[in-house]
NUVEXKOL-603123 format. One record per residue (C-alpha): x, y, z; residue number from 0. Coordinates in pm, 1 decimal, m for minus. Example, Ala and Ser with C-alpha at 12.3 -4.5 7.8 and 13.67 -1.06 7.14 Angstrom:
<rs>
[r [1230.0,m450.0,780.0],0]
[r [1367.0,m106.0,714.0],1]
</rs>
This chain:
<rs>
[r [m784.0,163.0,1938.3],0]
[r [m470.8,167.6,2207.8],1]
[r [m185.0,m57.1,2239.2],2]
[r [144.5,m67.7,2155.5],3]
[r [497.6,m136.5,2363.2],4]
[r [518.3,m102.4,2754.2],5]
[r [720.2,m79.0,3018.6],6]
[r [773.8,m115.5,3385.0],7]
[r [888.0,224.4,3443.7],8]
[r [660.7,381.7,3177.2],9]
[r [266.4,278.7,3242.7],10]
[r [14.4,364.1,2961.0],11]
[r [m261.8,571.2,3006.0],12]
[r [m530.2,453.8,2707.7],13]
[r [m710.4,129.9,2791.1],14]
[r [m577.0,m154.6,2586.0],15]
[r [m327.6,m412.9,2516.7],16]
[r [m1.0,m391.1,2511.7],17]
[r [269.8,m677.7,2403.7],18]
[r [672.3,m616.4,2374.1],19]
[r [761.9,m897.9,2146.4],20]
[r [1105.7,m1089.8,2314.6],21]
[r [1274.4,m1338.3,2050.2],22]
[r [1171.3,m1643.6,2320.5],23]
[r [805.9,m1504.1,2263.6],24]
[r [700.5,m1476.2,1918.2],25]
[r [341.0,m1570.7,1730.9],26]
[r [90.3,m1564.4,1437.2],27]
[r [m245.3,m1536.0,1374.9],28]
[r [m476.7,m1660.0,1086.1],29]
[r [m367.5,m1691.8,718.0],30]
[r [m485.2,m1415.9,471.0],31]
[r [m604.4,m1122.9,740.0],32]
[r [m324.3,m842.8,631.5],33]
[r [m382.7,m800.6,287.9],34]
[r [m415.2,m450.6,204.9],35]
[r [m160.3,m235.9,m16.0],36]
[r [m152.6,141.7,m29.0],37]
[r [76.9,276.1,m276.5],38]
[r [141.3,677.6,m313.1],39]
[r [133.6,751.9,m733.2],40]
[r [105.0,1027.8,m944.8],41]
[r [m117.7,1048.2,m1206.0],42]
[r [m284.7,1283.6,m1523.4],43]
[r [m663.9,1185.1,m1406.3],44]
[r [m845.4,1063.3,m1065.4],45]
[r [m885.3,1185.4,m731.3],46]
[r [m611.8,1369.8,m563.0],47]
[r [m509.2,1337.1,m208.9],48]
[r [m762.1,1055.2,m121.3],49]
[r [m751.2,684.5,m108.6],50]
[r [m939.3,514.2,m360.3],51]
[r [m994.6,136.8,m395.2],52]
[r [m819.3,m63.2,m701.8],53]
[r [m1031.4,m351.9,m765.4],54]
[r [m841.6,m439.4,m1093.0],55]
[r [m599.4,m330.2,m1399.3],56]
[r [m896.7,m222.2,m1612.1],57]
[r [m1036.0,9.1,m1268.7],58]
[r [m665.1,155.7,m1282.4],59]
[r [m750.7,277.4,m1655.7],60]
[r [m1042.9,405.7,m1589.0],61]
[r [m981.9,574.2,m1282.3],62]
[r [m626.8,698.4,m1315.4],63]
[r [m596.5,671.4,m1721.4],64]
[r [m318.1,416.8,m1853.2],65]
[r [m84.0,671.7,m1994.5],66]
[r [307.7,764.2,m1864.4],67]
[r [251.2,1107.6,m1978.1],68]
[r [472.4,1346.1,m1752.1],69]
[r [621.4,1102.9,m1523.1],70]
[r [275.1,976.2,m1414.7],71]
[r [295.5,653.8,m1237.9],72]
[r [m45.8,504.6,m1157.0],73]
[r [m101.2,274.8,m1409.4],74]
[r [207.8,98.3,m1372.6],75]
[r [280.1,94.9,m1017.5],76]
[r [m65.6,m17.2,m965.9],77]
[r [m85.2,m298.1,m1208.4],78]
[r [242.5,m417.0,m1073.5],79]
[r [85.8,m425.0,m678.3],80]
[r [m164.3,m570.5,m811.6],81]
[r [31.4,m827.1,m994.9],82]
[r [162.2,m929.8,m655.7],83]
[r [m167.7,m1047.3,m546.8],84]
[r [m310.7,m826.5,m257.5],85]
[r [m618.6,m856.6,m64.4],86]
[r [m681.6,m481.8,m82.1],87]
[r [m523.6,m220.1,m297.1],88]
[r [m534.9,159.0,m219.8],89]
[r [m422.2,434.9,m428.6],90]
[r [m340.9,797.0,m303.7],91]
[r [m258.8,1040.4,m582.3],92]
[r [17.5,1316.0,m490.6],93]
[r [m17.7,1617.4,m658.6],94]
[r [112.6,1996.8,m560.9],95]
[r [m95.2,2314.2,m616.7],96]
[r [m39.2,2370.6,m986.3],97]
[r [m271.1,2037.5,m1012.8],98]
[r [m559.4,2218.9,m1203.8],99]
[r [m869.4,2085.2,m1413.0],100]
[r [m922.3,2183.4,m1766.4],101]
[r [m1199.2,2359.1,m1905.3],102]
[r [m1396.8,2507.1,m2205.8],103]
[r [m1629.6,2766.9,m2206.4],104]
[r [m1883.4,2715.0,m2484.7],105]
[r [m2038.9,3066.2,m2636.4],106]
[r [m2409.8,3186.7,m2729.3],107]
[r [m2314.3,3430.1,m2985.1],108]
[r [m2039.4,3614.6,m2852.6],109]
[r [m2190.0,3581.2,m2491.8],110]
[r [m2108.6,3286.2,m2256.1],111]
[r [m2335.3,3027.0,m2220.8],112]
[r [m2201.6,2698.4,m2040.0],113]
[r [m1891.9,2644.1,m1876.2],114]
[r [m1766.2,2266.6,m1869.5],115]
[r [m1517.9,2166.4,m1630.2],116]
[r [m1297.5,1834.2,m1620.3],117]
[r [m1417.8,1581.3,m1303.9],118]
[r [m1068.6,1573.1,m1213.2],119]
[r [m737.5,1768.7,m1216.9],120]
[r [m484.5,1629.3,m1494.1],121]
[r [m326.4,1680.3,m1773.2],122]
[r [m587.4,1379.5,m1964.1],123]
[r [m863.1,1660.7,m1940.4],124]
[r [m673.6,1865.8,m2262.4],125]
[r [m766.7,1538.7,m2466.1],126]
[r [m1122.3,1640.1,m2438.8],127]
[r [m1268.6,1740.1,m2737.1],128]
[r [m1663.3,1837.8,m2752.9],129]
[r [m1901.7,1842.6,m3051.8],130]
[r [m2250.0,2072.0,m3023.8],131]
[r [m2551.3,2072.3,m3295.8],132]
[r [m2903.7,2027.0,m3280.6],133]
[r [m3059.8,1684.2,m3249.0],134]
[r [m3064.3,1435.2,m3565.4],135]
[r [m3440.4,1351.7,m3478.4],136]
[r [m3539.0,1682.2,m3366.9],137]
[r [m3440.2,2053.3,m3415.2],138]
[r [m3546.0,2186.5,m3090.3],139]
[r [m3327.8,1998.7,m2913.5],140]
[r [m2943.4,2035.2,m2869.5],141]
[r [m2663.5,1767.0,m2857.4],142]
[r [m2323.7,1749.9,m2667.1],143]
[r [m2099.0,1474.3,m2775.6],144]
[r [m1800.3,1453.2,m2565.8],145]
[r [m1489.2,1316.2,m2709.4],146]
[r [m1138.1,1175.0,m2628.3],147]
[r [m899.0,1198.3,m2900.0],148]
[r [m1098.8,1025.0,m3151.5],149]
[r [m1302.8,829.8,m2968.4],150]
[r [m1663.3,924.1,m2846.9],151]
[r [m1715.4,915.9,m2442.4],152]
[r [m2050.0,1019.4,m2417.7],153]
[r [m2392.4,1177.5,m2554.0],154]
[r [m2597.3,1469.2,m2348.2],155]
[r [m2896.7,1593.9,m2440.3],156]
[r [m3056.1,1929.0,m2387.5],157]
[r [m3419.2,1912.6,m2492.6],158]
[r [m3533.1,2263.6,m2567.1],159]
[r [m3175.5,2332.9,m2622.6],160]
[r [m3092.8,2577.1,m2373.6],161]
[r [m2728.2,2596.0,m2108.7],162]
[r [m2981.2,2552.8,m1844.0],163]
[r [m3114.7,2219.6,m2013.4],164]
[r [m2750.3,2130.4,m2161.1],165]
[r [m2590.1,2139.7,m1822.3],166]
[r [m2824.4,1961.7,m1591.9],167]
[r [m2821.6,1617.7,m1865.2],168]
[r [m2426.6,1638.2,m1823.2],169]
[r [m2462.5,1662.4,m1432.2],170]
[r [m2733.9,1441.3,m1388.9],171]
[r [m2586.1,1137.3,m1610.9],172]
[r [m2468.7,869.0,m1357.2],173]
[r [m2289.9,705.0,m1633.1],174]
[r [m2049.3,1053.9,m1675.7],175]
[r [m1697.4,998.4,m1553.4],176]
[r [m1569.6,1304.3,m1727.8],177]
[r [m1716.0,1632.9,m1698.9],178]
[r [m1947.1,1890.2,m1501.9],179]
[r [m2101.1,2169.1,m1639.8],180]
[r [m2246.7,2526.8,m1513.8],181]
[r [m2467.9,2726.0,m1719.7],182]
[r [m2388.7,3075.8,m1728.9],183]
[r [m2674.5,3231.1,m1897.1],184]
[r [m2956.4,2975.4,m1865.4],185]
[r [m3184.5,3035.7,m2159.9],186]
[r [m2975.7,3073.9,m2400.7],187]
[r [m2870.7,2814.1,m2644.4],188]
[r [m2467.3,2735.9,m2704.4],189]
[r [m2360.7,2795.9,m3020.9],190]
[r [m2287.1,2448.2,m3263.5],191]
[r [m1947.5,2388.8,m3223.7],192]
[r [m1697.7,2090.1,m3377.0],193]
[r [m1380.1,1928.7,m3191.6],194]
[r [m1398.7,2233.6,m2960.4],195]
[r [m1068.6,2145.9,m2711.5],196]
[r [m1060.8,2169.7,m2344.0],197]
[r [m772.1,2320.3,m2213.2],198]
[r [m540.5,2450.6,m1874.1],199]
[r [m570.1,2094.0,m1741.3],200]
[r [m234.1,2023.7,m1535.6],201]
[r [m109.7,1712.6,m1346.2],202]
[r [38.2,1881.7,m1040.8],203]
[r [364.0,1624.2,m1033.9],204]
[r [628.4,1809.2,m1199.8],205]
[r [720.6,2012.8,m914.9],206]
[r [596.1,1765.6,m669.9],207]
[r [854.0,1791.9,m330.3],208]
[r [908.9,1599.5,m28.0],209]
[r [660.7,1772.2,137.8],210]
[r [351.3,1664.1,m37.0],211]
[r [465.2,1322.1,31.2],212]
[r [485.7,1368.4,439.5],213]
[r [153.5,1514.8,405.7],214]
[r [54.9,1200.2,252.9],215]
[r [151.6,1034.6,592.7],216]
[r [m127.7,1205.6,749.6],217]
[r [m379.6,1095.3,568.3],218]
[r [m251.8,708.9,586.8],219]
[r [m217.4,731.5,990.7],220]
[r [m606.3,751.3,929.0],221]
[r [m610.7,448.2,720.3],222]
[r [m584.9,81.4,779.7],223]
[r [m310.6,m48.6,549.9],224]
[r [m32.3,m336.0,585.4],225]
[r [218.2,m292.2,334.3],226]
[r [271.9,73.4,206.2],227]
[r [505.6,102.9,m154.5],228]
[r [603.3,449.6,m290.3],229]
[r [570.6,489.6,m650.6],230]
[r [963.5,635.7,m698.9],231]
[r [1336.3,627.5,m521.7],232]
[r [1290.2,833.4,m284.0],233]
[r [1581.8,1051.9,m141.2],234]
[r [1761.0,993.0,199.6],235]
[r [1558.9,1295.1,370.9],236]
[r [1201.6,1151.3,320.1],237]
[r [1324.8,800.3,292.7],238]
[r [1395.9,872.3,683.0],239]
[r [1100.2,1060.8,713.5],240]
[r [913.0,739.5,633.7],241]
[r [1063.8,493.0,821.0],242]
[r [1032.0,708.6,1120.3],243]
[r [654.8,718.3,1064.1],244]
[r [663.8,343.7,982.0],245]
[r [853.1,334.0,1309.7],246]
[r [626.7,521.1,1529.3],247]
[r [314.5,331.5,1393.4],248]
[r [439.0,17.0,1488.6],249]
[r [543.8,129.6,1830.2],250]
[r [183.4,237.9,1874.2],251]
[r [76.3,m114.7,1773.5],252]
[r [53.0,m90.4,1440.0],253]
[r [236.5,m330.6,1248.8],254]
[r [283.8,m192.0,913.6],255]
[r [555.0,m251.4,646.4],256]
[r [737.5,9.8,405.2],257]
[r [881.8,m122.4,90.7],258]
[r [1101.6,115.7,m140.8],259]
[r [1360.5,42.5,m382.4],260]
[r [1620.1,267.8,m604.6],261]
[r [1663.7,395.4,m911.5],262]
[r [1686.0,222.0,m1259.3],263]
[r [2086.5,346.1,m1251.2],264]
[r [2099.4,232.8,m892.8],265]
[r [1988.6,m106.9,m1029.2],266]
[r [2228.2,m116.1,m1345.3],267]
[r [2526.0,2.5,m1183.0],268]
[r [2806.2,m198.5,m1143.9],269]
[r [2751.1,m107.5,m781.7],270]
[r [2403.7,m180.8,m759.2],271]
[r [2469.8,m449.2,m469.4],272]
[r [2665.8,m167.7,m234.7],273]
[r [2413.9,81.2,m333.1],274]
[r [2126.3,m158.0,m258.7],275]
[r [2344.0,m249.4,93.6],276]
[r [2411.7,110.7,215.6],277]
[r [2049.9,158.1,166.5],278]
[r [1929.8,m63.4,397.1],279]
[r [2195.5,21.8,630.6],280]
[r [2062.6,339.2,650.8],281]
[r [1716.3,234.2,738.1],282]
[r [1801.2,m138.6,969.1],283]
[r [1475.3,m209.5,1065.0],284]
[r [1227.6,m496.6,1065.0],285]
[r [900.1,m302.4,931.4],286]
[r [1119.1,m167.7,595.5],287]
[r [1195.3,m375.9,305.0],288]
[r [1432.1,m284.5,40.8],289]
[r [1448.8,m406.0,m307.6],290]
[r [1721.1,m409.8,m459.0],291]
[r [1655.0,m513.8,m836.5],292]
[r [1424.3,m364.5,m1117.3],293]
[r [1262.0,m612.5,m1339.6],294]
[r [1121.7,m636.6,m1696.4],295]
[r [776.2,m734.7,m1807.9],296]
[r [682.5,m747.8,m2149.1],297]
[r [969.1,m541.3,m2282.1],298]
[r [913.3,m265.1,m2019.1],299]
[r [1192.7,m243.5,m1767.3],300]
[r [1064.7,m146.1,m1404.1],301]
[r [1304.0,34.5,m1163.1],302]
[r [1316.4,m135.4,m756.9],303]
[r [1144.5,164.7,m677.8],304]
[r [849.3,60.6,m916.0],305]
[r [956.3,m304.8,m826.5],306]
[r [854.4,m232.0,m472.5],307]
[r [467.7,m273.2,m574.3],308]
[r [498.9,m542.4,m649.2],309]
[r [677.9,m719.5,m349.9],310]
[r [444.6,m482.3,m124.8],311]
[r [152.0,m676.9,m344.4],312]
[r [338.8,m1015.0,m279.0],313]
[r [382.3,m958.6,93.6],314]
[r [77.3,m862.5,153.8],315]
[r [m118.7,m1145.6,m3.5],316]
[r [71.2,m1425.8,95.8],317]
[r [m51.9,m1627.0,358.5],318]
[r [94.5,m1645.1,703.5],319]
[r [180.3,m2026.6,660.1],320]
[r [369.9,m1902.3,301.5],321]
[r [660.4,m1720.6,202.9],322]
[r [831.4,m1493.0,19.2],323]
[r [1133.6,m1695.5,m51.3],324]
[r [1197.5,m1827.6,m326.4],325]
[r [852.0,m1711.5,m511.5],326]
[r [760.4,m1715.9,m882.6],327]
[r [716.8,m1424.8,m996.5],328]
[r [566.6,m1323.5,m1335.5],329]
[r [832.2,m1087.2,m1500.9],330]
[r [1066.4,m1182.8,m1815.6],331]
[r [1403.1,m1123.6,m1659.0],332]
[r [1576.9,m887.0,m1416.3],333]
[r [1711.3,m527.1,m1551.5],334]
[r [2062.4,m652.6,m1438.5],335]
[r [2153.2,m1018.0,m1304.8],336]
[r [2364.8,m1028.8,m950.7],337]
[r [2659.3,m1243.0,m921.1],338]
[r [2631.4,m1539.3,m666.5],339]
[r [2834.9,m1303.6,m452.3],340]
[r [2633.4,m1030.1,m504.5],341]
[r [2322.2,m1218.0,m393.0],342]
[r [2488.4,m1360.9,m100.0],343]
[r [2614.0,m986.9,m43.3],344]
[r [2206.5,m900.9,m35.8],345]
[r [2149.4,m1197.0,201.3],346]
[r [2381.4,m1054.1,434.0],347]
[r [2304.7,m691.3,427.4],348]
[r [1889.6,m685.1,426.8],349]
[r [1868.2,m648.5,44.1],350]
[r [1539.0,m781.9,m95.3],351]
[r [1584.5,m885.7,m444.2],352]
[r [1497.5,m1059.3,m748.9],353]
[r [1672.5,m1325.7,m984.6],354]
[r [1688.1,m1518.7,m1297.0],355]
[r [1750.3,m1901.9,m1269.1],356]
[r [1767.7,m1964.7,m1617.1],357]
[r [1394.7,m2055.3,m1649.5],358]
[r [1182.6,m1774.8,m1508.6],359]
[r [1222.6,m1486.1,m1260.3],360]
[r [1174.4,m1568.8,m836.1],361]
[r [1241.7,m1331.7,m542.9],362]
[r [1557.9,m1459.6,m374.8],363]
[r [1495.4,m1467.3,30.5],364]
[r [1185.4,m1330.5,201.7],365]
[r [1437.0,m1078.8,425.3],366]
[r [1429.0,m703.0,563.7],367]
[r [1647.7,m441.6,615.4],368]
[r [1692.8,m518.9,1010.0],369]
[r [2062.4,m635.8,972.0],370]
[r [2181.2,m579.5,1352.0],371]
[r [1894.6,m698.7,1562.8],372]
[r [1788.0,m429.4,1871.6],373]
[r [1743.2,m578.0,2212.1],374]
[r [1500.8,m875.7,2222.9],375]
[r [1558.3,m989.6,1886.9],376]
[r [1700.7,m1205.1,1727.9],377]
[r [1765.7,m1323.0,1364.9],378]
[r [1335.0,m1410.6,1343.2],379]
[r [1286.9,m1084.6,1334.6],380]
[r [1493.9,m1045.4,996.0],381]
[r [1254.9,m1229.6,796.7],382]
[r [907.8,m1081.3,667.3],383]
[r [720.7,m1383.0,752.4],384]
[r [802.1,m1360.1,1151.8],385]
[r [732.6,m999.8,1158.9],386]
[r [407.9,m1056.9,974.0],387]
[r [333.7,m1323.4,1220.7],388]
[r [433.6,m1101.7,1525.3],389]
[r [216.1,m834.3,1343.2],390]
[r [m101.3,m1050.6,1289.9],391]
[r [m111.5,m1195.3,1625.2],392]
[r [m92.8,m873.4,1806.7],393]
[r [m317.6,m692.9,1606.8],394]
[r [m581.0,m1001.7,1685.0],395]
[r [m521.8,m1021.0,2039.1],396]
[r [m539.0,m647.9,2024.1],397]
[r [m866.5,m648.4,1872.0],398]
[r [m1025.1,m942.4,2054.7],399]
[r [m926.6,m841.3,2389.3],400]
[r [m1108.8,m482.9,2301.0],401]
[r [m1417.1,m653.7,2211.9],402]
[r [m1428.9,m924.0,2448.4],403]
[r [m1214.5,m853.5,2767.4],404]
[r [m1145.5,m487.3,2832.0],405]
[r [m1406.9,m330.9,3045.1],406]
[r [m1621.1,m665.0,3043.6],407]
[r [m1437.1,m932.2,3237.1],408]
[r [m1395.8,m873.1,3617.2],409]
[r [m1005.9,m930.7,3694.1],410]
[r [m1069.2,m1180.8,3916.6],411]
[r [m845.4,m1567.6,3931.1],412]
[r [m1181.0,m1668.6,3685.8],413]
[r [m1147.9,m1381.3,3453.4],414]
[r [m813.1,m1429.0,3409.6],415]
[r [m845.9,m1835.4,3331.0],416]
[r [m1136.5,m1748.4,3024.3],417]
[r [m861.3,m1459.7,2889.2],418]
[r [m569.1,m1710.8,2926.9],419]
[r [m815.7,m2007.8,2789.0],420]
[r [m932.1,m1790.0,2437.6],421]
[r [m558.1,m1686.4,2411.6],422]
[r [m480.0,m2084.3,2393.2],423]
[r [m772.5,m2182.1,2168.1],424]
[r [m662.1,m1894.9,1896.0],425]
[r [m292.0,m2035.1,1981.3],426]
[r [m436.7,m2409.0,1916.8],427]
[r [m573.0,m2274.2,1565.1],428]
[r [m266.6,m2095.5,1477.1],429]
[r [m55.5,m2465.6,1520.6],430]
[r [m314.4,m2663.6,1281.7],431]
[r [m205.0,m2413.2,1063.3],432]
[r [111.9,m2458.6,1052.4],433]
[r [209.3,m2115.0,1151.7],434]
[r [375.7,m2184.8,1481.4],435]
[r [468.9,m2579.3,1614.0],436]
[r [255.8,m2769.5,1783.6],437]
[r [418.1,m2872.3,2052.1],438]
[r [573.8,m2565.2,2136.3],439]
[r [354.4,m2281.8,2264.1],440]
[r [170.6,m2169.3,2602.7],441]
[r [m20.3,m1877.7,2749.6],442]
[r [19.3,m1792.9,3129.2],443]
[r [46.1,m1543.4,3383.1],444]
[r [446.6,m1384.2,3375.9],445]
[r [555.7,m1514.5,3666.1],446]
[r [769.4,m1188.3,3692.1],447]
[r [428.3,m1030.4,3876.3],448]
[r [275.9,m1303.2,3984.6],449]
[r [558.5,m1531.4,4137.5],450]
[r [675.8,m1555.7,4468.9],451]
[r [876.5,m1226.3,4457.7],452]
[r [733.6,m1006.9,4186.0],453]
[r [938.0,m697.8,4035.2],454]
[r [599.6,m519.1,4066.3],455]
[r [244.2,m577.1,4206.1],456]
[r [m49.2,m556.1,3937.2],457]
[r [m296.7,m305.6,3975.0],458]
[r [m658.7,m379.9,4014.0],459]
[r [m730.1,m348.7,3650.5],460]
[r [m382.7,m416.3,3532.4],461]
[r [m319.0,m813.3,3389.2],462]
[r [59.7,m942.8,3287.1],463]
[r [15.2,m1261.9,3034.6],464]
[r [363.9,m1478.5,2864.4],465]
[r [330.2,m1605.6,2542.6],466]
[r [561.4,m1865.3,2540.7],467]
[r [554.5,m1959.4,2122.7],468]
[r [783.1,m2163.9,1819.6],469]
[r [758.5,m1963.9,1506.1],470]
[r [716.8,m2270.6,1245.0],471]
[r [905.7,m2147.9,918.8],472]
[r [964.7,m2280.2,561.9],473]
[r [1273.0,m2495.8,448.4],474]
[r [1505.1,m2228.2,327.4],475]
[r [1852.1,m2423.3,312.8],476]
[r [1915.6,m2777.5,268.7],477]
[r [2219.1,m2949.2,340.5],478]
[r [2296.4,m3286.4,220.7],479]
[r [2559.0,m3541.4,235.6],480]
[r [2584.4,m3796.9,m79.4],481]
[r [2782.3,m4076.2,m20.5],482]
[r [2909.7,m4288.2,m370.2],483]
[r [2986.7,m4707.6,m286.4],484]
</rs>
């Protein structure tokens, strides 16, 4: 799929379509259709360097296991994201080479007889405990009971009792999440066995570096995500490294969002609004969000970093009509309250944050960290709702005018009236939506290449269209005036 930002002096090759966004000519497409999440995590169990889908907290469990354990994060990024209320969630484990599976070798004698082998890499595999003796109801069989701490995961059966036998009931059990096995000497019969531990399984995130995290980027440039959240505060070097790839996706015509956050000192300092500010000086850009507060849920206190599930969750499943200002969210309290200055401070400087009002937590203003608008923009593009709006529509238009228009319609004065006409109708839709105002929006050819003196000539298969558009938005700020008789 091709598209992206143009220019006059810079023609694309690719077939597709390409819209620069000016602040006169903004839009919005239909409610609900950028919903997914990715969030990066590290984790003692699950698959590593692979998205897989989160359907709910109890999935997280029993994909990634629910444990902290060695500074893994899954559990609790993920149920926060999720918290938020996304369409879609993705997960993509990070984990460096020492990531390694743990394993037990169980014996015939003194020989070697079956080799079993943790599904995944991860620490949670030296919990495994296993349990061999002949069947209760008969003798010539053999029984593998596979434990987790004390609790019993699963039964295999071998029925003449040999590692040949043994091995293919652990592989062939749809129902096993937790092991493979290999026979090593195929007749033979393991030896009984009790609370036998696995062992050598490692997590591969204590020496984890910023380079297994830019490798991650590859592998989510061939992934369709909205909102991407990393799972901790990420230094300045591969903060930049990610909002240049966030940058470079959306000048490809992508419109994706980053959302990080800081540490839980960053949020507890008595600095914690300058911090928060000089962060999102550094990164000043309409696809990047920045939280600036951590948050407490059920007397766990969550860094911004972690925080930043969330609000990617949040973003992500709001509708386009809806906004992130002023939002209920479901947390206890803040891990540090900002002064009214403060969060006027964070209104100012593209600080996302969080804050008590005495009765329940809500996210303060639905802003990014674009604080000095680049040319064409204006202050719309500052808030999350216009860029998601910008972000919708051209991803729409992108998409219909690939399966519709491009290399199906003749350019001719007709084909250019049904392109101009479906533009309108999706327009029309967008209005009785109340996404963009009613009265104010209009598709036609730019008159700076079709007018009377054009600043360039259209190819043959080349079309120039102006979206002329009113971003509708929510009330924000109200002023009033009461007068006492």
């Amino acid at each position: 799929m091709a598209g992206g930002i143009w220019s006059t002096t810079e023609k694309s090759v690719l077939p597709g379509l390409y819209m620069n966004f000016q602040a006169a000519a903004a839009s919005a497409v239909q409610p609900g259709s950028r919903g997914t999440v990715a969030v990066l995590v590290k984790g003692n169990w699950g698959p590593e360097r692979q998205f897989v889908e989160i359907g709910s907290t109890a999935a997280i469990g029993l994909i990634y296991s629910n444990d902290g354990e060695g500074g893994a994060t899954a559990y609790n990024s993920l149920h926060l994201a999720l918290l938020g209320g996304p369409k879609k969630l993705l997960a993509y484990r990070v984990a460096d080479s020492a990531a390694s599976k743990a394993e037990l070798t169980l014996k015939s004698g003194s020989a070697d007889a079956l080799r079993l082998t943790a599904a995944y890499t991860g620490s949670r595999g030296n919990a495994f405990r296993v349990a061999v003796q002949p069947g209760v109801t008969d003798a010539a069989t053999l029984e593998l009971r596979l434990y987790e701490g004390a609790k019993l995961l699963r039964t295999f059966v071998s029925a003449d009792g040999s590692a040949a036998a043994l091995a293919e009931a652990v592989n062939a059990d749809p129902d096993n999440l937790w092991i493979t096995a290999e026979a090593l000497a195929a007749e033979s019969k393991p030896s009984p066995v009790s609370g036998e531990a696995f062992e050598g399984g490692a997590s591969g995130s204590g020496e984890l570096t910023n380079e297994e995290y830019i490798a991650a980027q590859t592998a989510l440039e061939g992934t369709d995500f909205d909102v991407l959240a990393l799972d901790f505060a990420a230094d300045s070097a591969l903060l930049q490294s990610f909002a240049g790839f966030i940058k470079r996706l959306r000048s490809e015509g992508r419109g994706v969002t980053l959302v990080v956050g800081g540490t839980k000192a960053d949020d507890t300092s008595s600095k914690a609004a300058e911090i928060a500010a000089a962060r999102s000086a550094a990164l000043n850009h309409e696809g990047i969000v920045n939280v600036g507060t951590g948050v407490k849920l059920s007397e766990i206190s969550y860094s911004s970093a972690q925080t930043s599930a969330y609000v990617a969750g949040l973003i992500a499943g709001q509708r386009l009509n809806e906004s992130t200002t002023y939002h209920a969210a479901p947390f206890d309290d803040v891990t540090r309250r900002w002064t009214r200055s403060e969060q006027e401070s964070a209104v100012k400087n593209g600080v996302f944050i969080l804050f008590h009002d005495g009765r329940q937590v809500k996210t303060l203003r639905g802003i990014n960290t674009l604080v000095t608008p680049g040319a064409g923009q204006n202050s719309a593009w500052k808030k999350i709702r216009s860029v998601r709006v910008m972000d919708a529509i051209s991803s729409d238009l992108q998409r219909t005018a690939e399966d519709s228009y491009i290399g199906k319609v003749n350019n001719t004065e007709e084909g250019r009236l049904a392109l101009i006409g479906a533009m309108k109708e999706y327009l029309t839709l967008l209005a009785q939506s109340g996404v963009i105002e009613a009265d104010g929006f209009n598709v036609v050819l730019d008159p700076a290449y079709y007018g009377s003196a054009p600043i360039l000539k259209p190819e043959a298969d080349q079309v120039f269209l102006q979206w002329n558009v009113k971003l509708a938005d929510v009330m924000e700020q109200l002023f009033g005036t009461f007068y006492v008789q």
